[in-house]
Structures are given as structure tokens and as C-alpha cells.
DRENBA-218778 format. One line per 8 residues: number of its first residue (from 1); their letters; for each residue x, y, z negated of C-alpha. Coordinates in steps of 0.001 Angstrom, whole numbers. Layout:
N
NUM	A	X/Y/Z  ...;
END
This chain:
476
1	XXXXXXXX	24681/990/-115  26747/3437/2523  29572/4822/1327  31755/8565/980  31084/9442/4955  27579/9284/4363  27396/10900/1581  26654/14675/2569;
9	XXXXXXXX	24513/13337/5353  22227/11497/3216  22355/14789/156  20947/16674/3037  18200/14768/4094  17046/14593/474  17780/18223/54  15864/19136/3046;
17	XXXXXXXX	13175/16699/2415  12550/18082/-1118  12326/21595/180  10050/20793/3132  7946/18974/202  7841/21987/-1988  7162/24351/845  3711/21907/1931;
25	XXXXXXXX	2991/21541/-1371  2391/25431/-1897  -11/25219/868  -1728/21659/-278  -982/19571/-2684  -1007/16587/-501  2548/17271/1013  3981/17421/-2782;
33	XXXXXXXX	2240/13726/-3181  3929/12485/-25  6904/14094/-1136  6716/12105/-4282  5722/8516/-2699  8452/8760/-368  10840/9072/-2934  9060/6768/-4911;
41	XXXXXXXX	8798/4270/-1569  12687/4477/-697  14137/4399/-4170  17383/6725/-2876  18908/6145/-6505  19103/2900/-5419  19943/2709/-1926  22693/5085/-2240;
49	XXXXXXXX	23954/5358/-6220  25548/8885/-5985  22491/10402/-5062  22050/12602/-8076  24782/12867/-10882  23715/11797/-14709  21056/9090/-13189  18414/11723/-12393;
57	XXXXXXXX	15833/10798/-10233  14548/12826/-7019  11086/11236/-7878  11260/13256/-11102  11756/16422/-8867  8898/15691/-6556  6335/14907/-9371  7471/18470/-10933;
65	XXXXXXXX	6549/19957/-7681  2863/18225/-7450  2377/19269/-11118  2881/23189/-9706  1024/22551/-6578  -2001/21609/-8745  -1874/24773/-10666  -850/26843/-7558;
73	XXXXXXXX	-3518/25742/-5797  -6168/25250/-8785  -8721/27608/-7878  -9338/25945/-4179  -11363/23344/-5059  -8983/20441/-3621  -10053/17871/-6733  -12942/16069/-6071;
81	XXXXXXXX	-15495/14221/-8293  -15913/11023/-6854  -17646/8636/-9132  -16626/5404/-7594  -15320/2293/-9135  -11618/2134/-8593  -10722/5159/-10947  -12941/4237/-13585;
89	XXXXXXXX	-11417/471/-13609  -7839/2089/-13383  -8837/4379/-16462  -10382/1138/-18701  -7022/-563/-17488  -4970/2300/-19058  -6956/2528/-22274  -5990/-1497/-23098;
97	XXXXXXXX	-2536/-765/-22323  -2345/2131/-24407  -3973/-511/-27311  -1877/-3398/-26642  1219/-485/-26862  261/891/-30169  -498/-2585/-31230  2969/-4284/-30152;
105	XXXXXXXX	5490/-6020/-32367  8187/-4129/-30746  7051/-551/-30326  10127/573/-28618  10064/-1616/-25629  6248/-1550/-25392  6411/2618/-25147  9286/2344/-22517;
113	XXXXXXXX	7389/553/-20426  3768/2031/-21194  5454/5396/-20314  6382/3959/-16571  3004/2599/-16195  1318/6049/-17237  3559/7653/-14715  2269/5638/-12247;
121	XXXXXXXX	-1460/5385/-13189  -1524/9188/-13450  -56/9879/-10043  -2472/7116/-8644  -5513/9321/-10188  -4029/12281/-9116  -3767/11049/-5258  -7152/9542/-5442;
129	XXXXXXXX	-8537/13234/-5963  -6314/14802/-3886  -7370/12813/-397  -9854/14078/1805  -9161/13575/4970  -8448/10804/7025  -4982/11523/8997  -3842/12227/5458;
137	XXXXXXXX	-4047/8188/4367  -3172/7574/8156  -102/9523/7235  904/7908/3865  978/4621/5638  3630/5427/8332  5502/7045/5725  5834/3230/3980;
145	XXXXXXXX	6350/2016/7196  9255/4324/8245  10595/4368/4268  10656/523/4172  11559/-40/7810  14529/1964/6732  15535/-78/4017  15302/-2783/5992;
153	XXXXXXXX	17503/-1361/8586  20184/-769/6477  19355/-4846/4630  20197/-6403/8037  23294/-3792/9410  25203/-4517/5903  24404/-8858/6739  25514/-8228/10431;
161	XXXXXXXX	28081/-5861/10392  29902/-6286/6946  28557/-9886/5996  27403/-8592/3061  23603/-10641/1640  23219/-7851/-887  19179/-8158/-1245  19483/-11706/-2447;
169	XXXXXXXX	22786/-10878/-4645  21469/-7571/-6108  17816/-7047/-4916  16347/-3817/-4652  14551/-566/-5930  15762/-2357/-9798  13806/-5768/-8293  15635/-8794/-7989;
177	XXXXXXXX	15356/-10937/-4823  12175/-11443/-5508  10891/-8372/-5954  12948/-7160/-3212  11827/-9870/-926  7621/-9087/-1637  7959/-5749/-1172  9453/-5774/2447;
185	XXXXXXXX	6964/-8438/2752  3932/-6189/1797  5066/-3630/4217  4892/-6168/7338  937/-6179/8270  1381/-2335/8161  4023/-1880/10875  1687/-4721/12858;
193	XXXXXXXX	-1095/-2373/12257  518/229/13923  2107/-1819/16422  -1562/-2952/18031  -3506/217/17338  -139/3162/18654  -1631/4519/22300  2395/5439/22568;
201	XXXXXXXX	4491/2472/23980  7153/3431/22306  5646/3846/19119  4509/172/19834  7788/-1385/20281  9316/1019/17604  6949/-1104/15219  7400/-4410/16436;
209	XXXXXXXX	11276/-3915/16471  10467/-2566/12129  8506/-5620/11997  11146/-8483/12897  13508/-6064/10585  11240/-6626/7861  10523/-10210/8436  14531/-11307/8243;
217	XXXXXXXX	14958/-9263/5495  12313/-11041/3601  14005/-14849/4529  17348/-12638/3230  15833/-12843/-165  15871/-16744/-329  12658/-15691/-2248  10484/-18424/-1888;
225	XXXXXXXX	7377/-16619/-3625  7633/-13818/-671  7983/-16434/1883  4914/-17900/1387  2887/-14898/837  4315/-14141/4079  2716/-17123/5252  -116/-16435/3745;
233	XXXXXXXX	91/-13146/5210  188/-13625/8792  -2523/-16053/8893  -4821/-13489/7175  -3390/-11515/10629  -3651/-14158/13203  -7396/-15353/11683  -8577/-11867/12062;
241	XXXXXXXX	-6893/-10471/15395  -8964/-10331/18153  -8701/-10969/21341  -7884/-14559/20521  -5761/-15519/23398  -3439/-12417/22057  -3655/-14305/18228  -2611/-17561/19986;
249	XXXXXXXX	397/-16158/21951  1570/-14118/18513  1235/-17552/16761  3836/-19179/19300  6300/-16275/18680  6277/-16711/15277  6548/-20407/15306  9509/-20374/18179;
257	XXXXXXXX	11059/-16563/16064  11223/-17370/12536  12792/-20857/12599  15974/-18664/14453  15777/-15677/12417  16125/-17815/9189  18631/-20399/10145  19105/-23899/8151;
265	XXXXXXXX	19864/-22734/4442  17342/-20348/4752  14552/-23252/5918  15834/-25518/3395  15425/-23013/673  11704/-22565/1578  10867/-26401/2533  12231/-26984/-1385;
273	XXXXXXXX	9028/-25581/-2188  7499/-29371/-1704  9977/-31098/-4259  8883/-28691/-7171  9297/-32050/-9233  12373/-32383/-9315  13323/-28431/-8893  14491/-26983/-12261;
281	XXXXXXXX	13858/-23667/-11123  10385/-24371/-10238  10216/-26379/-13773  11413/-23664/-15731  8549/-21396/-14126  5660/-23908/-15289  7012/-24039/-18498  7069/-20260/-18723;
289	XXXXXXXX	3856/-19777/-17225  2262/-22559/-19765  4053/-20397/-22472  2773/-16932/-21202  -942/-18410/-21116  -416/-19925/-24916  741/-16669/-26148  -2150/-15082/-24224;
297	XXXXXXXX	-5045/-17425/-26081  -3402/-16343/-29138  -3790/-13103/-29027  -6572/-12216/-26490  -7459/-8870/-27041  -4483/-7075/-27367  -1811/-9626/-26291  1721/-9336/-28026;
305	XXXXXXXX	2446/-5868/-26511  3861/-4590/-23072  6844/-6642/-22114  7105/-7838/-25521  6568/-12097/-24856  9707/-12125/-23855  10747/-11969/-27058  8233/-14599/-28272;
313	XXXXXXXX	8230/-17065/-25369  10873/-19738/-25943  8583/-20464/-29165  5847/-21634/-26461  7410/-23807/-24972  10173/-21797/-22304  13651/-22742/-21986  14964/-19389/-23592;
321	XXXXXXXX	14419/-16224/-25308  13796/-13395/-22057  12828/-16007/-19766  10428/-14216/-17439  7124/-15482/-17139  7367/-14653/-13320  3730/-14570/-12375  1993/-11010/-13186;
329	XXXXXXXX	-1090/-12190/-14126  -124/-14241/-16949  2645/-11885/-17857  -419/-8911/-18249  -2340/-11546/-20422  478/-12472/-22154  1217/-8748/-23296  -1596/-6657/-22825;
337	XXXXXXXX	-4790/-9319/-23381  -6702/-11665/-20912  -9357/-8628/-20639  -6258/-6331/-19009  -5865/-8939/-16995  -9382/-9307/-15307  -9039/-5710/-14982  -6284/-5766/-13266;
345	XXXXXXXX	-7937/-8915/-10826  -11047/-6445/-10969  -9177/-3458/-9217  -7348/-5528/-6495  -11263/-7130/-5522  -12051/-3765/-5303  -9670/-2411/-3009  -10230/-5450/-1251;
353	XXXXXXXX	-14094/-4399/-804  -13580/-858/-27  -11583/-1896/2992  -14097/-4047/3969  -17019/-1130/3735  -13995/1351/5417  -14143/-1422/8600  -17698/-1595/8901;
361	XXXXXXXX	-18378/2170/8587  -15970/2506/11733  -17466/-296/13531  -20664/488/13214  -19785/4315/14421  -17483/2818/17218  -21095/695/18693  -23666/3479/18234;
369	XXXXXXXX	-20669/6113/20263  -20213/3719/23010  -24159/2700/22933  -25151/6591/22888  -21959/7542/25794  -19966/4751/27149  -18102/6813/29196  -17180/9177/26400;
377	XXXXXXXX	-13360/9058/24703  -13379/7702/21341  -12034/9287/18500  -8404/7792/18433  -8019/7856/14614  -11547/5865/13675  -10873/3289/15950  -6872/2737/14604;
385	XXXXXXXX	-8363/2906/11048  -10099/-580/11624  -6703/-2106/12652  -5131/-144/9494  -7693/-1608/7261  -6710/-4685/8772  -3081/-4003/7701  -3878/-2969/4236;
393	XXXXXXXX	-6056/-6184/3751  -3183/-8712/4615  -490/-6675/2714  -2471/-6372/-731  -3231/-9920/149  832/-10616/559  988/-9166/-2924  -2208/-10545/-4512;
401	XXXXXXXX	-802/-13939/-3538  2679/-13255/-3905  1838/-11935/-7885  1058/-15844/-8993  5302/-16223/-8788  6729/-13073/-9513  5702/-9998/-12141  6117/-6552/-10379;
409	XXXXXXXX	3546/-4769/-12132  5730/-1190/-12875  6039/-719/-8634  4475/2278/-7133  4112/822/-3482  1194/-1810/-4223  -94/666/-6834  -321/3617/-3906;
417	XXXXXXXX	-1988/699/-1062  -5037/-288/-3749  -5526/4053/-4349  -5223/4099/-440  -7846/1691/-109  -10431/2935/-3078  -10579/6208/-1183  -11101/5167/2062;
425	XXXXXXXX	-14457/4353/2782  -15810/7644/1151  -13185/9620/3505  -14059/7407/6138  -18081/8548/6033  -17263/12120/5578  -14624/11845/8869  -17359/10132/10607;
433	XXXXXXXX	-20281/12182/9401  -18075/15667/10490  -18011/13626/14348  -21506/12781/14350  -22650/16506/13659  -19973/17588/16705  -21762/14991/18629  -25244/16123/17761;
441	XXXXXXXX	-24158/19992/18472  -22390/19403/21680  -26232/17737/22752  -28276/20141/21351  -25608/22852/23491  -26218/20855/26717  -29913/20550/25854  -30484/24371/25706;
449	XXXXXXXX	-28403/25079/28230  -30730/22815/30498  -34023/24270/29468  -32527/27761/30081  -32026/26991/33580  -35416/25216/34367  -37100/28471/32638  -35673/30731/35553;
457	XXXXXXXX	-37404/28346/38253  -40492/30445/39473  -43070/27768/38099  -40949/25842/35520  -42155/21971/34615  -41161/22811/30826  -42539/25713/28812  -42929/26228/25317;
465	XXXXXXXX	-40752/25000/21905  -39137/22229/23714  -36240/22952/22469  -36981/22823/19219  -38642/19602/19516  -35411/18022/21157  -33463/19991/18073  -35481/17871/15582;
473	XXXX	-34965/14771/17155  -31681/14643/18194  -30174/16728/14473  -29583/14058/11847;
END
């Protein structure tokens, strides 16, 4: 988007940011995976087009220095066997891709795309493995807050400064407006997360100030689809915010911000969502979407092959040949079998419930510390991970809801929030479990220490394995 003065400053920063990657990564493999998501997050091949000569991406760099990392740092015992649900539903969704691939009409285009999605799947397993600690998914989050905050920086300085509306003109990251519009949209009850659970106050208006740059971004897009999963969005937020008086007052800034952020072609673009009827657009998507669902009933199993009803679809029924079916879960049925798709439905519930389990784990620590010591300090980074699982729940829900109008399947950001989530109650437990024992030792220290100084009283109330006794009670 910048131009020829920024283009050693921005070389550098991706220079420097690869080599900082590489470095971590020879230590952990984690820092190669954030490495890569960043890359993958802000899209630099896109947001500046001179990046790297002959259309390379840095991506492709940063996933070359993971694969080392791994065999570097094989013999440490970073991967983990973790038997959940998430990877094995992410493994059966790959396996019916691969058989609606080898069984499409158009091999070609369904191997393209099958390649992307394995890229994506594959790093998804890979991260799931590689997490273990809790400040490391604490991490990845800012890093999509900070990546997309940035992109929306620079989505609102080229509207205000040069005039120019490029995110509903050319989209984003190889999305359209739509596209472009859901994922800023996504990234919005993440910066709010941060914004109500940062002790730093200028972390906290650092996040608020990302948050209104997301939000105006999003009306940029004249995407109606991310407007109302925005919508749908912050009243997911406002429902579950507590105190209530605070959910009240946010409510009245939204309803006196967003009517002035989006000024009156922006409202009228989102208030034509009521006179579908006699909106062509909005025709041309139910016809497309009753195509995508006939082509689906045809061929159940297997579907027609990834990406390939686009070819078929104006024989259903759609107004032309490539018409997208804009909604993802018909466009999965459509080419990949109705079974892909429940899959695919299976593994957002599930992130959905392991955020749930993540929230009650820390709850239910956050009581028994403050039952057990109410005057002790709380661990900082259990009690922001309830507000963070908070923040994943309404941006997977932005997406989950936003994914019945548009089909942005082949994205790594939603992909990287449902891993986030599958992993995070078992981290959460182990985090919790590791401040439970430092609890339990600090009490058994003070205990001892006690009965050593009623021992050196001349006739001392306590004799005997007292000690021990307390020991067994109080070690879990």
C-alpha cells in the first residue's frame, strides 16, 4: 500500500523479524511458529507488493525455519501426545478433502487448492503440539492484535489522508471486501479482551484506540455479511461482560460511536439488508446458495471436488458460471460432501467447548485462591485468560456467523483461533496445576518453619510427626 520511501524501512522489519524468528526458533520451536503466523496474519505480499521479487512469500521462509526447528530441536521432547478431540476431527476433515480431491472433475484446481488447505491443516497440527504453556497462546493473540491493528492503521490513514477506500475497492490478504471486512471483524473481541483485562493503562487505551481502528475499517468494507457478525459480535460481548453497569455504558458508546464512524452511505448499505427482496445482490446469493446445496445432495459423499462447483453451478440454478456460492458451509458441501461439512461445524463446536472448560478451570482456581488467601495477589495471567477466552468466543463467533455469507475457508487467522482454543484448557490445567503445587509448597514451608520454632520452647504444646500429618493434608 506505501510506496518507494517506505520501502527499505518495511525490507528491514521483515528482514529483522525473520532473523529474530530463526534465532528463537533454534532455541524453541514456538518462536519459528509465531514467526510464521505473523507473516501469515499480516500478509506483507499484500500490504506492500515489492516485498519479495518473483512473488515469493516470507510465509514460505518462516515455515522452512519451523520445519528445521523441529529437527533441531527433535530430541527435547517439545511434541506432545495429547489425545483430545480437535486434532483428531481436523485429521478426519483432511482425509475427506484429500477424497473429494482425488475424486474431482477438475483435478487441477482441486490439487491447487487441497495443497493450501494441507499447508494450513499441517501447521495447525504442528502448533497444537508445539504449545505448552500458557503466555505462549497469551502471546499469539497480541501478535493478531498488533498484526491486524496494523493493517487497520494503515486501512484508515490511506481513507483519511489520501482518500483512497482501497479495502472495499481491492480487499485484502487476496479477500475481497468481504473477506477483508470479517477478518478485521474477527480480530475486534480480541483487542477488547485485552483492553479490559491490561493492568497497564496504556496498554488499555492502546487497545481501545486498535479497536475503533478495526471497527471503521470493517463499515470501510460496505460488507454487509461482516457488519452483522459484528453485530452479532458485540452482543455476544455486552451479554457476557460483567459488571453490568460497565456493559450498559459500552452499549451507549457504541450506539452514539458507530452511527458517526460509518456515516449515511455506509448506514444505508447495511439497513439494505431488510429489502433483500428486491436486492439483486442478495437474490443472486439465494440462488447460489440453493444451487450449492443441489449440487451437494447430488453428490454427498465426495461432493464435486475442492472449488470445483463453480464450474457446475449455473446448471443449478445460479446466474453464471464462477458465481460464488458465498456461504462456506454450503460451498464445503458443495465440493467436498455434506459429511466435510459437519466436520467442519464439528471442529468450530469444539473450540467453542474448550473455551468454555478453559473459563471454568480459571474460575474455579480464581474462587478456591481467594477462598484459601484473600489477601494473596492473583496470578495476573489466569485471571486475563478468562477475559481472553471471552475474546476468542465472540471472534470465532464473528466468523461462525459471518461464514453463512461469505466462503473464507483457505485463511490461516480463524484456522490458528479454533487450534488456540483446542489447546487451551489442557494448558490451562497444567498452568494451574504447576500454581497449586507452589501454593501447597510455600504452606508446607511456613508450616515447618512454625513447628521448628514451637519445638525450641522449653515444654512445647506440639511434639511428634505433626508435620507430616499437616504434609498429607495440605499436598494434593
Amino acid at each position: 500500500m506505501f510506496e518507494e520511501p517506505f520501502r527499505m524501512k518495511h525490507m528491514l522489519f521483515l528482514a529483522c523479524a525473520t532473523l529474530l524468528g530463526g534465532l528463537g526458533a533454534v532455541y524453541h520451536p514456538f518462536w519459528g511458529i509465531l514467526l510464521y503466523y505473523t507473516l501469515a496474519v499480516l500478509r506483507p505480499q499484500y500490504l506492500w507488493n515489492w516485498a519479495l521479487p518473483m512473488q515469493l512469500r516470507w510465509s514460505l521462509f518462516a515455515s522452512l525455519i519451523v520445519f528445521v526447528s523441529l529437527m533441531i530441536n527433535a530430541g527435547r521432547g517439545f511434541f506432545r501426545l495429547r489425545l483430545h478431540l480437535m486434532p483428531c476431527l481436523i485429521l478426519l476433515y483432511g482425509l475427506l478433502l484429500l477424497g473429494s480431491m482425488l475424486n474431482a472433475y477438475f483435478p487441477q484446481t482441486a490439487q491447487f487448492w487441497g495443497i493450501e488447505y494441507g499447508k494450513i491443516m499441517l501447521m495447525a497440527l504442528i502448533t497444537s503440539l508445539i504449545l505448552d504453556r500458557l503466555w505462549q497462546i497469551r502471546v499469539m493473540l497480541a501478535m493478531i492484535v498488533i498484526a491486524i491493528g496494523y493493517v487497520a492503521w494503515e486501512i484508515n490513514y490511506l481513507y483519511l489522508v489520501e482518500n483512497r477506500l482501497d479495502i472495499y475497492h481491492r480487499g485484502y490478504g487476496g479477500l475481497d471486501n468481504n473477506g477483508a471486512g470479517l477478518m478485521l471483524a474477527m480480530c475486534l473481541p480480541l483487542a477488547y479482551a485485552f483492553a479490559t483485562s491490561a493492568k497497564s493503562k496504556m496498554i488499555k487505551l492502546g487497545c481501545w484506540f486498535i479497536t475503533l481502528l478495526m471497527l471503521h475499517g470493517t463499515l470501510m468494507s460496505y460488507s454487509r455479511g461482516a457488519m452483522l457478525s459484528v453485530v452479532a459480535g458485540i452482543l455476544w460481548i455486552l451479554i457476557n461482560h460483567r459488571p453490568r453497569y460497565q456493559a450498559a455504558m459500552m452499549l451507549l458508546l457504541v450506539v452514539l460511536i458507530v452511527p458517526a464512524l460509518a456515516g449515511q452511505e455506509i448506514r444505508e448499505r447495511f439497513f439494505s439488508t431488510s429489502d433483500f427482496d428486491a436486492d439483486q445482490s442478495a437474490q443472486s446469493r439465494f440462488d447460489s446458495w440453493s444451487a450449492g446445496w443441489a449440487i451437494a445432495m447430488e453428490n454427498p459423499i465426495t461432493g464435486q471436488g475442492i472449488r470445483n462447483s463453480a464450474y457446475f453451478i449455473q446448471n443449478y440454478g445460479a446466474d453464471r458460471v464462477g458465481r460464488t456460492i458465498h456461504s462456506q458451509y454450503i460451498q464445503i458441501a458443495a465440493d467436498s460432501g455434506v459429511l466435510a461439512m459437519l466436520t467442519y461445524i464439528a471442529i468450530q463446536i469444539t473450540a467453542f467447548w474448550s473455551l468454555r472448560r478453559t473459563r471454568l478451570y480459571c474460575k474455579e482456581y480464581v474462587k478456591e485462591r481467594k477462598a484459601r488467601a484473600p489477601d494473596a495477589e492473583m496470578d495476573h495471567l489466569t485471571e486475563q485468560t478468562i477475559q481472553l477466552t471471552r475474546g476468542c468466543e465472540a471472534a470465532l463467533l464473528i466468523f461462525s456467523f459471518g461464514a453463512i455469507f461469505l466462503s473464507v475457508e483457505v485463511v490461516e487467522l480463524p484456522w490458528l483461533l479454533l487450534v488456540l482454543a483446542s489447546v487451551m484448557p489442557h494448558i490451562s490445567q497444567q498452568h494451574i496445576a504447576r500454581l497449586r503445587g507452589a501454593h501447597a509448597h510455600e504452606s508446607e514451608d511456613a508450616l515447618v518453619h512454625a513447628h521448628n520454632k514451637i519445638k525450641q520452647l522449653d515444654n512445647p504444646p506440639i511434639s511428634g510427626p505433626m508435620p507430616e500429618l499437616i504434609r498429607g493434608l495440605i499436598t494434593p
